[in-house]
C-alpha positions in Angstrom: 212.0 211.7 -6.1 209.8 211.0 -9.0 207.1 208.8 -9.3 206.3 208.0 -13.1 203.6 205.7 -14.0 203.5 206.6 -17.7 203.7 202.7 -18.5 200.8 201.9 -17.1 198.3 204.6 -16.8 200.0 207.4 -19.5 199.8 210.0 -16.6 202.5 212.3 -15.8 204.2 211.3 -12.2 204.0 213.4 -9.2 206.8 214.6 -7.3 207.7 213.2 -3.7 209.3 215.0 -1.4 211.1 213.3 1.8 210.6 217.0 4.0 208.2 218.9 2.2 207.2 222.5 3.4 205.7 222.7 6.8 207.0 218.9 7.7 209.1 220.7 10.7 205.8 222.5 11.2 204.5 218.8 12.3 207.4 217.4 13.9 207.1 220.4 16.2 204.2 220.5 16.9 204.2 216.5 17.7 207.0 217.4 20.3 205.7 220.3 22.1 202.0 218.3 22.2 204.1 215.3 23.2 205.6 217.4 26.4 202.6 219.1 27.0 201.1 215.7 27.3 203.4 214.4 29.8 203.4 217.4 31.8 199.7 217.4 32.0 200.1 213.5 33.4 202.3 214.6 36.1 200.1 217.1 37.4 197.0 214.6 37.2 198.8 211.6 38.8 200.5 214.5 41.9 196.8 215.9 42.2 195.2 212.8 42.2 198.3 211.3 45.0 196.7 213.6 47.8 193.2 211.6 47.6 194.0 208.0 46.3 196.4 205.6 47.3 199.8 204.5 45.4 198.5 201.7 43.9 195.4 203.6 42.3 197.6 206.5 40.7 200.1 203.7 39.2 196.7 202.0 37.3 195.9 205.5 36.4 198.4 207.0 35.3 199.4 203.9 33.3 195.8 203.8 31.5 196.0 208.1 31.0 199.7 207.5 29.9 198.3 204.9 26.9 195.3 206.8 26.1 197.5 210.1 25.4 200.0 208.1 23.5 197.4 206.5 21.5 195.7 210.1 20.8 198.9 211.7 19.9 200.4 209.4 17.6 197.6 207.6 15.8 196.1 210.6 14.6 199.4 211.6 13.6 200.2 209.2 11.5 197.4 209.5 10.0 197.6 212.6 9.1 200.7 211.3 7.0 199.2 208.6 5.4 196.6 211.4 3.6 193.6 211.7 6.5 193.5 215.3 6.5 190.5 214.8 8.9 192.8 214.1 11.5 194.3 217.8 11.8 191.2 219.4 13.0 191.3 216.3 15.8 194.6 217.3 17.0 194.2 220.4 17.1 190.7 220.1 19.2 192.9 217.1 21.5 195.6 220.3 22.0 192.2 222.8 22.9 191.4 220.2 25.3 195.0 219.9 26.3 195.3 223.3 27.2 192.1 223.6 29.3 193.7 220.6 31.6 196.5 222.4 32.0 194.9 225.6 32.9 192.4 224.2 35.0 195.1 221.8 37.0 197.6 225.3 37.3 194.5 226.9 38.7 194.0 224.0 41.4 197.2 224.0 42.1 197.3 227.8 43.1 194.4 226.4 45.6 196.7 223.4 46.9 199.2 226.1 47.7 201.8 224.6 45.6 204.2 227.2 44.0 206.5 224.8 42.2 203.7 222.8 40.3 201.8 226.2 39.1 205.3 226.6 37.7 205.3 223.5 35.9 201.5 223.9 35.3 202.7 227.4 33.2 205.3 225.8 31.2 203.2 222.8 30.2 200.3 225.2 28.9 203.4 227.3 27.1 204.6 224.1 25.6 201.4 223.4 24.5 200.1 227.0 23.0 203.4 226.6 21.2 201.7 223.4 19.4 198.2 225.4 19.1 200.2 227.9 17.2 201.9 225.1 15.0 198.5 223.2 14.3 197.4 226.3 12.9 200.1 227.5 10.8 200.0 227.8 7.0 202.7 225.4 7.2 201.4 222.9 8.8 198.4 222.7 6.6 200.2 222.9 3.6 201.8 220.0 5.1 198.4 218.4 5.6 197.3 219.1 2.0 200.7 217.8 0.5 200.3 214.0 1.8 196.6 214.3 1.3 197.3 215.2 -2.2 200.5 212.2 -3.1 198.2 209.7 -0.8 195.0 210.2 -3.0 197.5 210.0 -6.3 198.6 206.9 -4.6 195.1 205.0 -4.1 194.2 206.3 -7.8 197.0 205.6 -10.0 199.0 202.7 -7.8 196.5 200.4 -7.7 197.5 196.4 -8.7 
C-alpha cells in the first residue's frame, strides 16, 4: 500500500507495508516475554504461598499480573505507533525479567523443589529466547521502519 499525498504537500508517498521485515521478530519476542512473564508470576505467587496466606497471594498476584501486562503491552504498542524509545525499555524489562527468573530458580534449588527449578529453567529459556529477539537486526529494523512511516505521518498528514 501506497500513501500519496502529492495533492496536498507535492511530496512523493511512502510505502506501507502490513508485515514489514523483522515484524515476526516482534511478535516473537512479544510471546516468548509474554510466557516468560507468566512463568515468572507462578514462581512468585508459589514462593510467596509458603509465608503469606491465600488471600494475600490472590491481591498480589492480581496487582503483579496487571503491572506485567501493563509493562509488556504498552510499551509494545508503542513501539508500533513510532516510539523507538520504547525498545531499549523492553529489552531492560526482559534483563530484569531474566534476573527474577534466575534468582527465583536459584531459591527454589534452596526450597528443595525439583519440579519448580524445572519450570524456573524454561521460563529463563523462554525469556533469553526474547533477549535474543530484542536484539536482533530484525527487530530493530522493525523499530526503525514504524519510527520512520510514524514521523512521515505527523509531518505530512497533518489537517
Amino acid at each position: 500500500m501506497r500513501t500519496n499525498d502529492n495533492k496536498t504537500t507535492g511530496a512523493e508517498g511512502i510505502e506501507i507495508q502490513v508485515f514489514p521485515r523483522g515484524m515476526w521478530y516482534v511478535i516473537g519476542a512479544v510471546v516468548c516475554m509474554a510466557v516468560s512473564l507468566a512463568i515468572l508470576l507462578v514462581m512468585i505467587a508459589i514462593l510467596i504461598s509458603q509465608l503469606v496466606s491465600f488471600q494475600v497471594v490472590l491481591v498480589v498476584s492480581l496487582c503483579l499480573f496487571a503491572f506485567e501486562a501493563f509493562s509488556l503491552v504498552t510499551p509494545t504498542f508503542l513501539l508500533t505507533r513510532g516510539g523507538a524509545k520504547w525498545h531499549r525499555f523492553l529489552k531492560y524489562l526482559n534483563l530484569c525479567v531474566v534476573g527474577m527468573l534466575a534468582i527465583a530458580g536459584v531459591v527454589t534449588l534452596f526450597v528443595g523443589s525439583p519440579n519448580l527449578v524445572s519450570v524456573a529453567v524454561i521460563g529463563l529459556c523462554f525469556s533469553l529466547v526474547s533477549g535474543w529477539l530484542y536484539r536482533t537486526g530484525a527487530h530493530a529494523e522493525c523499530v526503525e521502519y514504524y519510527r520512520s512511516i510514524w514521523e512521515y505521518r505527523r509531518q505530512h498528514m497533518q489537517g
